[in-house]
C-alpha positions in Angstrom: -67.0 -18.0 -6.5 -65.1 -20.6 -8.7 -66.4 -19.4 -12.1 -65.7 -15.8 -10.8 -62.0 -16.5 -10.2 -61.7 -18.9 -12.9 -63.3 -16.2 -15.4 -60.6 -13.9 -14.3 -57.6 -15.4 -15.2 -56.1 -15.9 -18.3 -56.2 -18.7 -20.4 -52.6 -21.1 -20.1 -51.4 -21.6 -23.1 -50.2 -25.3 -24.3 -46.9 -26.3 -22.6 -43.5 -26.3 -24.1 -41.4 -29.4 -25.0 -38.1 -29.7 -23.7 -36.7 -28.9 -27.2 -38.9 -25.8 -27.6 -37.6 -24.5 -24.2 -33.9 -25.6 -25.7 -34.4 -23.6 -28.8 -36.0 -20.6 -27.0 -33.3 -20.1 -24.2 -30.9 -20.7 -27.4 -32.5 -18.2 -29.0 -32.6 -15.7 -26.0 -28.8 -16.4 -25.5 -27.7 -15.7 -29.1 -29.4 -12.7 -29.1 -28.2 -11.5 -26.1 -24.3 -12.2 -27.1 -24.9 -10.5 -30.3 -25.9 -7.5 -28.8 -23.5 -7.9 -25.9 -20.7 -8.5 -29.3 -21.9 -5.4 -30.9 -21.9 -3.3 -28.1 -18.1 -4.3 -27.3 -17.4 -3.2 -31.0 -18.5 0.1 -31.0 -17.0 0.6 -27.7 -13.8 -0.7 -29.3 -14.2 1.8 -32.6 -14.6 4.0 -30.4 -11.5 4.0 -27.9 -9.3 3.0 -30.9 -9.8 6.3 -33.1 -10.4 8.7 -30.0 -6.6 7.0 -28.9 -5.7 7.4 -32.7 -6.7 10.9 -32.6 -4.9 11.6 -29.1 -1.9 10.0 -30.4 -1.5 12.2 -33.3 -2.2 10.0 -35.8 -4.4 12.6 -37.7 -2.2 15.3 -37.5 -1.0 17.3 -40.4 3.0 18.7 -40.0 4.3 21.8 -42.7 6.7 19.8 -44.6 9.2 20.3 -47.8 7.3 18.8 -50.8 9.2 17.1 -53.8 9.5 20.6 -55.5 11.2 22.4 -52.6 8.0 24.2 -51.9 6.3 23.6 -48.2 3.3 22.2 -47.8 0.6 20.1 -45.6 1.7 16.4 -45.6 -0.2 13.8 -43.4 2.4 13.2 -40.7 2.7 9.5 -41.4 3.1 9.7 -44.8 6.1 12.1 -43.9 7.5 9.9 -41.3 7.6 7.0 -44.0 9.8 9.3 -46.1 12.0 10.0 -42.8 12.7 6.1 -42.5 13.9 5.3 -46.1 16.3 8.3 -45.5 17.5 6.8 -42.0 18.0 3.3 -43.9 19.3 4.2 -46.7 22.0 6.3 -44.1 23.1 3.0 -42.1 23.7 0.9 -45.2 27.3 1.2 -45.4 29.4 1.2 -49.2 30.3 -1.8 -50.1 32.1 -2.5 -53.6 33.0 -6.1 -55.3 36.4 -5.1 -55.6 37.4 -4.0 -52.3 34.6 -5.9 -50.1 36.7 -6.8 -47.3 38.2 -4.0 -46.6 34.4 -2.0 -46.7 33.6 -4.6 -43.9 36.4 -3.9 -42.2 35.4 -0.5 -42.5 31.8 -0.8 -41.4 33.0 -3.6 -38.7 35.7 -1.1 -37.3 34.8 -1.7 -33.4 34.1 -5.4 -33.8 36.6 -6.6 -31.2 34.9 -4.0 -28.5 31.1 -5.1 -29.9 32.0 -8.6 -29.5 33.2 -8.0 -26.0 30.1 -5.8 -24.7 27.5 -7.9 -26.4 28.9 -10.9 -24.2 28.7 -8.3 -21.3 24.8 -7.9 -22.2 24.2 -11.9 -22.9 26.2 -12.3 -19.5 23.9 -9.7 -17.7 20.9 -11.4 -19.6 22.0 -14.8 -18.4 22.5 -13.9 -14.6 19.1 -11.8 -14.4 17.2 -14.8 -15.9 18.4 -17.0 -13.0 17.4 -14.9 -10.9 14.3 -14.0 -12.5 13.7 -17.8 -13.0 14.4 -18.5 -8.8 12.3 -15.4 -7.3 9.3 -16.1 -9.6 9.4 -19.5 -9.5 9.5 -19.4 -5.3 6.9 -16.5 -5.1 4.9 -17.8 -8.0 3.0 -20.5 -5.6 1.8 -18.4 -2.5 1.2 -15.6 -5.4 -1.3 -18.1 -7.3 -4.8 -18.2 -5.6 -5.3 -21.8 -5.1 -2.3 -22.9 -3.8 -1.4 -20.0 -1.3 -1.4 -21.2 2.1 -3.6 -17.8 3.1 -5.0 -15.0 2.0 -1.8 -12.3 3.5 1.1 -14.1 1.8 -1.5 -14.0 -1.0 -1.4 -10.7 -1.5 1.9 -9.3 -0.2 3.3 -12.1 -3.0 1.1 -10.3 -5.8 1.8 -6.8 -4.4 5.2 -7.4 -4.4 5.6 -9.1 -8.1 3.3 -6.1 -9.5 6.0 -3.7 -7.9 8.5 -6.0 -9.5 7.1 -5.7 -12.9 5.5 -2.5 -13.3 8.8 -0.6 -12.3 10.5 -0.6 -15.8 13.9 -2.3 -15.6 15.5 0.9 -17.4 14.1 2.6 -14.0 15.3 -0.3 -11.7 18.8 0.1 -13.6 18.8 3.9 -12.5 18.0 3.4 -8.6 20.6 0.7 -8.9 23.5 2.7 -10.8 22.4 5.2 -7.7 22.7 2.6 -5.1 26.1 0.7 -6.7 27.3 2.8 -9.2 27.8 2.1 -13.1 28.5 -1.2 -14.5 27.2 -4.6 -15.0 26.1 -5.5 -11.4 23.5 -2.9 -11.5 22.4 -4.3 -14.9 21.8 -7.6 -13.6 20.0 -6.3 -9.9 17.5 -4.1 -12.6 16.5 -6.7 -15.5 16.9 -9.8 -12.7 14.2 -8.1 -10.4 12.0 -7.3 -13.7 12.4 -10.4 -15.2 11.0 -12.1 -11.1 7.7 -10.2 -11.4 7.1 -10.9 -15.0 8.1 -14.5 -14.8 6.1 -14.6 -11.4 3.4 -13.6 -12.9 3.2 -15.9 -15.4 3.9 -19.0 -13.5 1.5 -18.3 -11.0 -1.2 -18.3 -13.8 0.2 -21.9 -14.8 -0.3 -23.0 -11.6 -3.8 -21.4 -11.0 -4.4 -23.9 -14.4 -3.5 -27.3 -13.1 -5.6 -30.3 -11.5 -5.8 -30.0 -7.5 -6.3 -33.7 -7.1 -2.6 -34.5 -7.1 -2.0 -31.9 -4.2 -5.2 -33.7 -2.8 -3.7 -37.5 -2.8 -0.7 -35.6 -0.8 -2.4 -33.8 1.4 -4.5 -36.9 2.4 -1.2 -39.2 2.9 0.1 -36.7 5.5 1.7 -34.6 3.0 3.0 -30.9 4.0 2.1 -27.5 1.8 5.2 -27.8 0.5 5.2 -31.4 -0.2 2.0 -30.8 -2.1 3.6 -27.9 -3.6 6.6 -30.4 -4.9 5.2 -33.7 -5.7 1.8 -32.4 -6.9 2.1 -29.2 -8.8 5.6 -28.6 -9.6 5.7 -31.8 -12.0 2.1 -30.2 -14.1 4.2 -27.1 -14.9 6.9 -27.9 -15.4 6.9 -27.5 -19.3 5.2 -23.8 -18.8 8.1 -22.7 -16.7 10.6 -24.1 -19.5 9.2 -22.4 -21.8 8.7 -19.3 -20.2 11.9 -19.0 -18.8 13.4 -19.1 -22.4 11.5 -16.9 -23.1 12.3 -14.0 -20.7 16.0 -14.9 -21.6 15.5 -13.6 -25.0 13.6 -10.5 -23.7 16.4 -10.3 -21.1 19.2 -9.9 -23.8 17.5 -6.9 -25.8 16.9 -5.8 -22.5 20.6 -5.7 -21.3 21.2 -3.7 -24.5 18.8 -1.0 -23.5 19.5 -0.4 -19.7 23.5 0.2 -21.0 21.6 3.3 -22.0 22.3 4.5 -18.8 25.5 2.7 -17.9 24.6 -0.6 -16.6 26.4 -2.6 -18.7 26.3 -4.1 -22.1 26.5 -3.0 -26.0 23.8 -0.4 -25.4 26.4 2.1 -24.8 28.0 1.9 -28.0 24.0 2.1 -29.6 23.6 5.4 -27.3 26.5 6.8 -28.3 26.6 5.5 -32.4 22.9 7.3 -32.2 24.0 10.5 -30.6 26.9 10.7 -33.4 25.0 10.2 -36.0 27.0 7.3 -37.3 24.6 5.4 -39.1 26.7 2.7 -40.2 27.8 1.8 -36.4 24.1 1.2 -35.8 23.6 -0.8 -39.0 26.9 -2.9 -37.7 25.7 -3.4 -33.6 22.3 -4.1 -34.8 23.4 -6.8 -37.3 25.3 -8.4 -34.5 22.6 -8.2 -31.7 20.2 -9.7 -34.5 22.2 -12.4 -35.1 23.0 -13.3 -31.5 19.5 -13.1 -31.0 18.4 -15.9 -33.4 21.0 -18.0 -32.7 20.1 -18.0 -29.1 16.0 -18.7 -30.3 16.9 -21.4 -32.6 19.3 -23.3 -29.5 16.5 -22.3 -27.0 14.1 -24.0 -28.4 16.1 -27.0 -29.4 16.7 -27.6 -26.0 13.7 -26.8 -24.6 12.0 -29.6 -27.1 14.7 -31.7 -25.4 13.9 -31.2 -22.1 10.0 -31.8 -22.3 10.3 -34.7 -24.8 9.0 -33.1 -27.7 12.2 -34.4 -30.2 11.2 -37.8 -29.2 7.4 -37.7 -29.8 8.0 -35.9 -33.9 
């Protein structure tokens, strides 16, 4: 019976070394992220020209050719031709012989600019602080290892997914219904945007840091929120910095849109400039708004390099 069973089964072959087993599996695992890499590229082709194509992007518009006749024209080609006519409209005339009276000219409303693009910064400013408070209070029961259980869990996500997904130029709108036109309803829209975003993003910072500071408290008799303010708050500290500079700068382009629909800020004059047609008054509020707007990178992150040390390490 031995020889019977033995002669049935098929020879072993010699045993692998640990190395051959390492380079096999190796081997195996390349080729399966290769194939896994390929697969993801094709899909990604794929969904890119099929949203291309949805888009428009293909399309081809009847347009006036060069020699007055109409014609096919890719539409982006077209469009290109549309933009050096819209620049070449808000540069405004401006002659070596009379210059500053030509920027007096283009700069006519610069005494009213000036005064609505501190309105915006001003809206910008409150919202961040409240952006900065809500998110940074929500952002530790909304991050999954430090909530204290699973329901404030998730009615802190659900609500900073509300918070974020409603655009502020919607929030601006319920609010202008709610409290009427004006800066206050500015602030309420971009401060309540700004709290989910910056939620958001804080709570991933703090799903990132070492639990075995929060550990040491907890074992020494430490409440949540002791563990919450001696062991996490001081290992993110630098993310919130710089993330709440951050949303400060998106908070003061965003002040200049939701005036769009009267809450506030230079983007009325930008809505109304546009609806003229007066090129040159766009040209002139942009050129502010993009100078306010490095001037407030450049000190933000001079001071946030202050605040984490970083001057003092270069």
């Amino acid at each position: 019976m031995a020889s019977i069973s033995d002669a049935g089964l098929a020879p072993a072959g010699p045993a692998l070394t640990p190395i051959e087993t390492f380079e096999r599996d190796y081997q195996a695992a390349r080729t399966s992220a290769r194939r896994i890499w390929l697969i993801g590229t094709i899909v990604f082709i794929a969904v890119f020209l099929f949203t291309t194509w949805f888009s428009g992007f293909y399309e081809m518009r009847m347009t006036t050719l060069d020699d007055g006749t109409r014609g096919l024209r890719w539409v982006i080609a077209a469009g290109f031709e549309k933009l050096d006519d819209f620049i070449v409209k808000m540069l405004p005339t401006l002659r070596w012989e009379t210059f500053w009276a030509d920027m007096g000219e283009w700069f006519w409303g610069l005494e009213k600019w000036l005064w609505l693009l501190v309105e915006s910064i001003l809206i910008a400013y409150m919202a961040t602080i409240f952006g900065i408070f809500f998110g940074f209070c929500l952002s530790f029961p909304a991050s999954r290892n430090l909530a204290p259980n699973s329901f404030v869990f998730h009615i802190c996500r659900r609500f900073l997914e509300v918070a974020r997904t409603v655009p502020d130029l919607v929030w601006a709108l319920i609010f202008i219904f709610m409290f009427g036109p004006g800066p206050m309803a500015g602030v309420l829209a971009v401060g309540l945007h700004a709290a989910g975003a910056l939620g958001k993003l804080y709570s991933e910072a703090n799903e990132n840091i070492s639990m075995r500071p929060l550990e040491g408290v907890k074992a020494a008799g430490g409440s949540w929120f002791d563990q919450i303010r001696y062991g996490a708050v001081p290992q993110v500290i630098p993310n919130i910095i710089s993330y709440s500079f951050l949303r400060f700068e998106i908070n003061v382009r965003s002040s200049s849109i939701i005036g769009f629909v009267g809450a506030g800020g230079i983007g009325k004059e930008f809505y109304t400039a546009l609806q003229l047609q007066e090129y040159t008054d766009l040209s002139a509020i942009f050129l502010m708004f993009f100078v306010t707007i490095s001037i407030i990178d450049w000190g933000s992150e001079r001071l946030r390099h202050r605040i984490i040390g970083l001057e003092e390490r270069t």
